[in-house]
ZALO-937446 format. One line per 4 residues: number of its first residue (from 1); their letters; for each residue z, y, x of C-alpha. Coordinates in nm, 3 decimals, padded with zeros to 5 digits. Example, Ala and Ser with C-alpha at 12.3 -4.5 7.8 and 13.67 -1.06 7.14 Angstrom:
// ZALO-937446
1 = as = 00.780/-00.450/01.230 ~ 00.714/-00.106/01.367
This chain:
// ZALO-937446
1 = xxxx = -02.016/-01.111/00.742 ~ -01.694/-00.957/00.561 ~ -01.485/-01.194/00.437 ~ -01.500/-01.173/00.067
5 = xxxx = -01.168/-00.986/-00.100 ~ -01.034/-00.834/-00.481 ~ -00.915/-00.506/-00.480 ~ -00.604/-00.420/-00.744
9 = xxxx = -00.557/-00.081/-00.824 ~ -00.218/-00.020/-01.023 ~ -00.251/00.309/-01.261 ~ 00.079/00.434/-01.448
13 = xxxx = 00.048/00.734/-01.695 ~ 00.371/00.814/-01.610 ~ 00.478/01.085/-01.358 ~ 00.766/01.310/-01.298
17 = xxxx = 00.576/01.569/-01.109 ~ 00.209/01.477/-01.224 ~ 00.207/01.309/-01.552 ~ -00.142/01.146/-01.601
21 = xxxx = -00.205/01.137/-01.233 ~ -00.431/00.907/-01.188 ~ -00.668/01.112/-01.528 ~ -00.666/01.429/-01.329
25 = xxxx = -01.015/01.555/-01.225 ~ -01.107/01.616/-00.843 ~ -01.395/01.727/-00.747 ~ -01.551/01.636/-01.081
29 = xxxx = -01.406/01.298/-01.118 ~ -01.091/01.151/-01.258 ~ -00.889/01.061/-00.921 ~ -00.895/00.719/-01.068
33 = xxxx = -01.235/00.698/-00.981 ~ -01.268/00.846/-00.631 ~ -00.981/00.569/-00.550 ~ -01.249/00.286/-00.698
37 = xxxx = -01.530/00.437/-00.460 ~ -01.300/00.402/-00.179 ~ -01.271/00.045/-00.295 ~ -01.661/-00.020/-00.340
41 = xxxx = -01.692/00.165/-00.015 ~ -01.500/-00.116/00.162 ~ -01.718/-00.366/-00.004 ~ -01.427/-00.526/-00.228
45 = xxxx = -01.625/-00.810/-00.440 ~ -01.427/-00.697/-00.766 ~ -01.219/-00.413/-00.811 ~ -00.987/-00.455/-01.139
49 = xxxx = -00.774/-00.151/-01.236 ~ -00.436/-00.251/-01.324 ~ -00.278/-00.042/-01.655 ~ 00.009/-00.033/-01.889
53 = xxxx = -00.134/00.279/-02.052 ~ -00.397/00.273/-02.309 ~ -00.530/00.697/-02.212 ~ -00.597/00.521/-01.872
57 = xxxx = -00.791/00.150/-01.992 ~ -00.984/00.385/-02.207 ~ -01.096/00.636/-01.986 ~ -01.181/00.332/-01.677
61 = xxxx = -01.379/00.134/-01.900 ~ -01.567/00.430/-01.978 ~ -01.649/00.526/-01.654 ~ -01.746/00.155/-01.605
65 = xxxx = -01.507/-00.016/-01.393 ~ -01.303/-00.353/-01.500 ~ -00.952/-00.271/-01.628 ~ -00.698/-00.486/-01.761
69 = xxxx = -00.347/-00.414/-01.955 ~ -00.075/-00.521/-01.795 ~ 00.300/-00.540/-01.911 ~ 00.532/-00.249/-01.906
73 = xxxx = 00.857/-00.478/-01.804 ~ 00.758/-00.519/-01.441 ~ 01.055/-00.427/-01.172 ~ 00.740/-00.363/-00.873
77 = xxxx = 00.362/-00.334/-00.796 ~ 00.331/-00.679/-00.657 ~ 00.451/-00.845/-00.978 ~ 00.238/-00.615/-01.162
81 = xxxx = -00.092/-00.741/-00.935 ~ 00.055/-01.125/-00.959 ~ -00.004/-01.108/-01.335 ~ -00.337/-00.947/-01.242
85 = xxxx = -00.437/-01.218/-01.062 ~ -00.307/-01.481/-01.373 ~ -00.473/-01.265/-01.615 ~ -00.821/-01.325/-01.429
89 = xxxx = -00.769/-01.675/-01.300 ~ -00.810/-01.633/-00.953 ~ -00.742/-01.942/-00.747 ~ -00.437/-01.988/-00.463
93 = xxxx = -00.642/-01.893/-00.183 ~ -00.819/-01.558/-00.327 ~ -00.728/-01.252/-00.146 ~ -00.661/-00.944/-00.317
97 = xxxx = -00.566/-00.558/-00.170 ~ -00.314/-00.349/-00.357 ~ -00.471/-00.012/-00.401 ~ -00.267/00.275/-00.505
101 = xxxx = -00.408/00.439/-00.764 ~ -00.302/00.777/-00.612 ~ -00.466/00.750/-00.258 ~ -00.816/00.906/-00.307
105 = xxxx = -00.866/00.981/00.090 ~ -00.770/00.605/00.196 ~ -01.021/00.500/00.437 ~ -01.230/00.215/00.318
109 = xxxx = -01.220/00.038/00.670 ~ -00.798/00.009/00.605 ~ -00.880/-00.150/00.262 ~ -01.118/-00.393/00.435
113 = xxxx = -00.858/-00.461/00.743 ~ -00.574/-00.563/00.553 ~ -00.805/-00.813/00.405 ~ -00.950/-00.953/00.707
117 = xxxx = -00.627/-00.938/00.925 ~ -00.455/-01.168/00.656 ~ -00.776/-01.374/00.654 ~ -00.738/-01.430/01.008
121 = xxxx = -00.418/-01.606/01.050 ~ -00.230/-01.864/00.804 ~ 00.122/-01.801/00.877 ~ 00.179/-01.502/00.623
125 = xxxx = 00.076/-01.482/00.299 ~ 00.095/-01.123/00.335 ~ -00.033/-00.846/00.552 ~ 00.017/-00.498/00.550
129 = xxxx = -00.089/-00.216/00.792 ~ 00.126/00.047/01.026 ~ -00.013/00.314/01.282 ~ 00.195/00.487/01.596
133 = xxxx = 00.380/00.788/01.545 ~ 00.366/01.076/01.710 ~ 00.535/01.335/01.599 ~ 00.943/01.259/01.700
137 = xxxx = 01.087/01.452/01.347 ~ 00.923/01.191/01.183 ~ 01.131/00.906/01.359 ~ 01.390/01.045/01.141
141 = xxxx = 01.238/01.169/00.910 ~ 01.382/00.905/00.575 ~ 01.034/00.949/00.410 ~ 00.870/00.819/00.675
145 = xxxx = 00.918/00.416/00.618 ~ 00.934/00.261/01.021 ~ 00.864/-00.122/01.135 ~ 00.907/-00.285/01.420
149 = xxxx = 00.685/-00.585/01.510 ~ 00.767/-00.887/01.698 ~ 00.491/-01.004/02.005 ~ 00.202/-01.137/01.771
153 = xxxx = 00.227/-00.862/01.532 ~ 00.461/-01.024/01.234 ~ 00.728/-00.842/01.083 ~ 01.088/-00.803/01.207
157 = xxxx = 01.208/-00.533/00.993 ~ 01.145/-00.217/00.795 ~ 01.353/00.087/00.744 ~ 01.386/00.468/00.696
161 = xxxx = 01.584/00.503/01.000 ~ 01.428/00.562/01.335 ~ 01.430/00.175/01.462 ~ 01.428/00.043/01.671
165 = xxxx = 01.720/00.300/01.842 ~ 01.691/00.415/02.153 ~ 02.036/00.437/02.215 ~ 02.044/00.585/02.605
169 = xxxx = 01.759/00.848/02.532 ~ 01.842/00.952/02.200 ~ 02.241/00.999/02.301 ~ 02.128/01.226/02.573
173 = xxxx = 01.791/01.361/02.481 ~ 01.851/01.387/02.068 ~ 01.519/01.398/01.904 ~ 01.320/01.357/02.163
177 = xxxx = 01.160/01.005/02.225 ~ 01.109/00.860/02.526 ~ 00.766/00.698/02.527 ~ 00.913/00.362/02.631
181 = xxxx = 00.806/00.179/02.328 ~ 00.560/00.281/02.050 ~ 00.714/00.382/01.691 ~ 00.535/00.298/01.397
185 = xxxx = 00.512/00.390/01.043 ~ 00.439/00.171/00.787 ~ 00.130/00.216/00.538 ~ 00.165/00.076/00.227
189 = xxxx = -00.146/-00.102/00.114 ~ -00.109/-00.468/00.116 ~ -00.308/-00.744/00.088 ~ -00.164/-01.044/-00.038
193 = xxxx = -00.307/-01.451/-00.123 ~ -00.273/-01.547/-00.515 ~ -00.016/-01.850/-00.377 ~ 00.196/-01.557/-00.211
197 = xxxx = 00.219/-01.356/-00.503 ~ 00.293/-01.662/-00.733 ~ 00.621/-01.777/-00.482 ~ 00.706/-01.433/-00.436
201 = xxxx = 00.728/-01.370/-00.889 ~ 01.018/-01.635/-00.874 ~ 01.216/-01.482/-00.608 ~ 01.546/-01.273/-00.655
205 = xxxx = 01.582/-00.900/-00.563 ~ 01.767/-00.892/-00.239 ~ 02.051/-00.655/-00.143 ~ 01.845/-00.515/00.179
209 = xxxx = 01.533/-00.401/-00.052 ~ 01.787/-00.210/-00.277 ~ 01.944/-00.025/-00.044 ~ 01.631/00.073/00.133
213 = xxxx = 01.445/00.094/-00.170 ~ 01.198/-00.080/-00.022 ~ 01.013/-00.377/-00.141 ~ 00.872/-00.545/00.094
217 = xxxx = 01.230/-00.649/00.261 ~ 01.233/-00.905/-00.029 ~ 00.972/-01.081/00.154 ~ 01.172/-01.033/00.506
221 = xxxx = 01.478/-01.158/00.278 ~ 01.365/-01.478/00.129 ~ 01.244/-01.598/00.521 ~ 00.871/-01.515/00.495
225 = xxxx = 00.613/-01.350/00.738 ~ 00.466/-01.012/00.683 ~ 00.125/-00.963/00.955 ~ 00.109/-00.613/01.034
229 = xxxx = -00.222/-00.483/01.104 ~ -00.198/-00.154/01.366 ~ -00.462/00.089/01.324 ~ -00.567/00.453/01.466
233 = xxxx = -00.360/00.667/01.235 ~ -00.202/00.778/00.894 ~ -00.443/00.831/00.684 ~ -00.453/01.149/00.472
237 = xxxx = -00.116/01.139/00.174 ~ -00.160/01.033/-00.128 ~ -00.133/01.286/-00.440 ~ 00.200/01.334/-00.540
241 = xxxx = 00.235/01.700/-00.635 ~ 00.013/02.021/-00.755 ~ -00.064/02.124/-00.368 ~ -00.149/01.760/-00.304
245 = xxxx = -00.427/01.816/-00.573 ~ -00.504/02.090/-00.409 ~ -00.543/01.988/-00.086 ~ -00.751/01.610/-00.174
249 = xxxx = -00.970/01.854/-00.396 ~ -01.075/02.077/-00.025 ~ -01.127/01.711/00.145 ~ -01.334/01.579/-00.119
253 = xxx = -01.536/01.885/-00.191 ~ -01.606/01.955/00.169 ~ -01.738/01.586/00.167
């Protein structure tokens, strides 16, 4: 039996290149709620959309999903699903899985393994997931956000550089990878425990995450463990721009 996980789904109205993302129809549907059947597809016991925009609380209760408004002030998505979890009174050892509200194609097994890989172990209060590269450009490609794991799958480091560096075969080969050790890119969905995300509110930003711009080296900062679960592959992107609509809107109708 599944081990029995919340699902957050963080929605912002605001968008450089999309504004009202998450409102925009696909296949029929807002994309909002193709994300939430992803979520009830990987048999999440309560998915709560997370909002700071009224257009978007409006239009999930309609559609009948649980929504809550959240503050506008927050500086990332994990305090955003902390108050979440405050708001509905979850207790220290409920697991919840931060959703983006802009992946419509996520497969619902990846939802369901973050939860049970952090389930399984008691060291981090965090897991995450990552799956091998392989195409070499995007080892260096900046976009593409790499980890490296230490022997029982924790954490060592993320970055948008190609680590770790191969420095013999990349000084004579260039961007060509050896095969010697596998490369892997991070996916960012996360589950977290409500204790985590309560320790991790009172925590300063760290230098490593702003130079990055990454979040999650806040964790690595402040001496914590991040699991990282390794699965078959990237999943499909996200929705990000006009051809992204495009594209999810083939996938979905072809489904």
């Amino acid at each position: 039996m599944s081990i029995p996980f919340k699902v957050v789904i963080p929605a912002r109205y605001g968008s450089t290149r999309l504004p009202g993302k998450p409102l925009l129809t696909i296949a029929g549907k807002p994309m909002i709620a193709h994300v939430c059947e992803r979520a009830r597809e990987a048999d999440a016991e309560e998915i709560v959309v997370a909002t700071d925009d009224a257009r978007i609380f409006d239009k999930v209760l309609e559609l009948g999903i649980q929504a809550v408004m959240t503050r506008g002030d927050h500086q990332s998505g994990t305090e955003r699903i902390a108050e979440v979890a405050e708001l509905c009174g979850w207790s220290d050892d409920t697991i919840i899985v931060n959703l983006q509200g802009d992946e419509p194609l996520i497969p619902p097994d990846y939802i369901r393994d973050a939860a049970e890989a952090l389930a399984g172990q008691h060291r981090a209060g965090i897991a995450t997931l990552a799956a091998r590269i392989t195409d070499p450009e995007e080892i260096f490609n900046p976009n593409s956000v790499k980890t490296v794991l230490n022997k029982n799958g924790y954490a060592l480091y993320f970055s948008r550089a190609p680590i770790p560096w191969d420095r013999d075969h990349f000084s004579r080969q260039g961007r060509d990878f050896s095969g010697k050790i596998d490369y892997l890119r991070h996916i960012g969905m996360y589950a977290y425990r409500v204790d985590f995300l309560r320790r991790y509110c009172g925590w300063e930003a760290s230098p490593l995450e702003a130079v990055e711009s990454l979040e999650q080296l806040r964790i690595l900062w402040h001496g914590e463990s991040i699991l990282v679960n390794t699965v078959a592959k990237t999943p499909e992107a996200g929705v990000d721009t006009e051809d992204d609509l495009k594209r999810v809107e083939r996938v979905l109708g072809e489904r």
